[in-house]
C-alpha positions in Angstrom: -1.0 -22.4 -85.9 -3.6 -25.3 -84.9 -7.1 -24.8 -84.0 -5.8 -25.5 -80.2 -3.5 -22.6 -80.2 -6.0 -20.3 -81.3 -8.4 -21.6 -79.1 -5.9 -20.8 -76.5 -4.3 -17.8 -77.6 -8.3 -16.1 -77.3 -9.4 -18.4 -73.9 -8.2 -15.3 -71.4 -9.2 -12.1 -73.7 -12.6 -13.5 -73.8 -12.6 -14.9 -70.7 -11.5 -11.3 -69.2 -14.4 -9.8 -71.8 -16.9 -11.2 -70.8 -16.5 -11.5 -67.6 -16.3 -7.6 -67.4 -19.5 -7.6 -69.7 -21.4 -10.0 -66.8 -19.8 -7.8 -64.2 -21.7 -4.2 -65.6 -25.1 -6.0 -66.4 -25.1 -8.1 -63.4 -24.3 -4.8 -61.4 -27.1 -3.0 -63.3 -29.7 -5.5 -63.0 -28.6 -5.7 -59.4 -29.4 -2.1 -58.9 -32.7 -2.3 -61.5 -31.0 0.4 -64.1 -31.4 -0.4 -67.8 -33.4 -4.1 -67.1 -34.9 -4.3 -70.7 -31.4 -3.4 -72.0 -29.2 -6.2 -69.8 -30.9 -8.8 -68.4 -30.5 -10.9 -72.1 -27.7 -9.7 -72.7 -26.5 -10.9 -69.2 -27.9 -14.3 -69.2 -26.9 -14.8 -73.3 -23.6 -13.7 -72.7 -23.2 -15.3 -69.6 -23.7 -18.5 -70.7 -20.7 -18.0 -73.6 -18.8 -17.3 -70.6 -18.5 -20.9 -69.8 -16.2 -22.1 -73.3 -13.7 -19.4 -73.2 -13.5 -20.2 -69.2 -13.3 -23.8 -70.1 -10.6 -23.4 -72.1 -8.9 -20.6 -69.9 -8.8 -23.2 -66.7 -7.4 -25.8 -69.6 -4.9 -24.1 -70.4 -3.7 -22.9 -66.9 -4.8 -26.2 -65.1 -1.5 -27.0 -63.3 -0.9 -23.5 -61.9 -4.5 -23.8 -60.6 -4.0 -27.4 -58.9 -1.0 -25.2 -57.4 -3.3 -22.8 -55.6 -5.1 -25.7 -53.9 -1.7 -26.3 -51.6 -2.4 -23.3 -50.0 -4.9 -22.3 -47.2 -6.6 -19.6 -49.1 -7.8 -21.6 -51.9 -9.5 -24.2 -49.4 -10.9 -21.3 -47.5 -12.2 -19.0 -50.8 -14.0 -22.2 -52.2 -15.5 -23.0 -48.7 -16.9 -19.5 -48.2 -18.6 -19.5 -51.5 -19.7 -22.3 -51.4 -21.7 -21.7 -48.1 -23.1 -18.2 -49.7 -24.3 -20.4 -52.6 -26.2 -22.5 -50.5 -27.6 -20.1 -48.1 -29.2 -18.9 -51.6 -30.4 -22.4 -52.8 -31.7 -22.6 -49.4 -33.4 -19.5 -49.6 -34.7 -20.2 -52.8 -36.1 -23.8 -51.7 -38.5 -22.2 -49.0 -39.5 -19.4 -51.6 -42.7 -19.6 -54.3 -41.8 -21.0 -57.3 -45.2 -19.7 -59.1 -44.7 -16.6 -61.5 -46.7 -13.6 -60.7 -47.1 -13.2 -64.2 -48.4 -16.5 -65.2 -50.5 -16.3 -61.7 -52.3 -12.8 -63.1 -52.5 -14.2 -66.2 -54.2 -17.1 -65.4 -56.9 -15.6 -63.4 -57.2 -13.0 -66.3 -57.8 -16.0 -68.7 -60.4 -17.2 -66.1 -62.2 -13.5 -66.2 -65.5 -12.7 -67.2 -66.9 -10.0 -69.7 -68.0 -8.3 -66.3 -64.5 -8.6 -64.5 -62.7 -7.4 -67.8 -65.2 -4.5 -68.1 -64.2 -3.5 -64.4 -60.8 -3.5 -65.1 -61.0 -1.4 -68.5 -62.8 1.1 -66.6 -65.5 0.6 -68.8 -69.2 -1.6 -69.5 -69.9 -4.8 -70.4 -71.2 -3.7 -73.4 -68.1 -2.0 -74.7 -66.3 -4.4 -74.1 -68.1 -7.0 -75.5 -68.2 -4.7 -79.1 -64.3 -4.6 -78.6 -64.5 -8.4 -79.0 -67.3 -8.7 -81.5 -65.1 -6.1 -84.2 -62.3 -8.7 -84.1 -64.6 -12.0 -84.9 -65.4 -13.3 -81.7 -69.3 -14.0 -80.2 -69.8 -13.4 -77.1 -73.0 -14.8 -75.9 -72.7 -13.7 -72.4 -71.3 -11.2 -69.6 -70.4 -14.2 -67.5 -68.5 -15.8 -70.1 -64.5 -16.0 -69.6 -61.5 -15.3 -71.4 -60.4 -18.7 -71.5 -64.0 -19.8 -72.9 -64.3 -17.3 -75.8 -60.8 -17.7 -77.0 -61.3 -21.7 -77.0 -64.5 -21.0 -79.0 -63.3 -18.3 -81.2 -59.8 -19.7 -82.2 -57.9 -16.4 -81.1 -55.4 -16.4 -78.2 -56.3 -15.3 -75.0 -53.6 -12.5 -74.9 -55.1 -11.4 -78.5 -58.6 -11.2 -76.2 -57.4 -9.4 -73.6 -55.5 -6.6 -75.6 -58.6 -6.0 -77.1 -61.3 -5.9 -74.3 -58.5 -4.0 -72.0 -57.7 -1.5 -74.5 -58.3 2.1 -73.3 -60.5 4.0 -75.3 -58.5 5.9 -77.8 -55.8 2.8 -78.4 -59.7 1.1 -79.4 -60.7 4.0 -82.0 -64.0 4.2 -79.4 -65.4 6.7 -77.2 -65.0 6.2 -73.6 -68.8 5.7 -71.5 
């Protein structure tokens, strides 16, 4: 048997795989059940999707040209067509920032002060948090950004730290 006969003879069970795999995660990311569970497995598995699918439409090119005689076919791939790009349009008008890297980048541009409000806690807490892990802090007002420049650690590292809540930081709470 050649490598193109295998290829083919495994094109529609994992083409049919899959797809049914996509199908459940897509459903349950749809619905927001089990996100930390599918939404790799969705997009990972979604993109090996494409080979067998390649090989699938190979394989069974002339019965699909046959479809395209027909009404049904022209009307299926206008319709989806026009959902797909009421989405891209959609998407064009919408914010293409990421919350996360938004909140994260105002974090990195927090002071001693700000990060001490947020931890539910003082300044000079805080600041001990920072100073047990190596890093001098010379003032309230300095940022996140500024201290891990200066000190070499990430800013994430930083933040852990100084936002820690009380027991997680081995310290009693003001």
């Amino acid at each position: 048997m050649s490598a193109k006969d295998t290829l083919f003879r495994y094109a529609t069970p994992l083409t049919t795989w899959l797809f049914l795999i996509s199908l459940v995660s897509g459903v349950a990311l749809f619905l927001g059940v089990g996100t930390q569970y599918f939404r790799e497995m969705h997009e990972i598995l979604s993109l090996f999707l494409i080979v067998p699918f390649g090989l699938h439409v190979w394989r069974n090119w002339r019965t699909l040209m046959s479809y395209f005689r027909h009404p049904a076919m022209w009307i299926s791939t206008v319709v989806c067509l026009a959902a797909a790009g009421a989405f891209v349009y959609e998407g064009a008008s919408a914010s293409t920032d990421n919350p996360r890297a938004v909140i994260f980048g105002a974090l990195g541009n927090a002071s001693v002060t700000a990060l001490a409000a947020l931890a539910h806690t003082d300044e000079a807490t805080v600041t001990q948090r920072l100073k047990a892990i190596g890093v001098e802090v010379t003032s309230a007002e300095d940022t996140v950004a500024g201290l891990a420049r200066a000190s070499g650690h990430d800013s994430f590292e930083l933040l852990g730290v100084a936002l820690a809540s009380a027991s997680a930081a081995g310290q009693p709470a003001p």
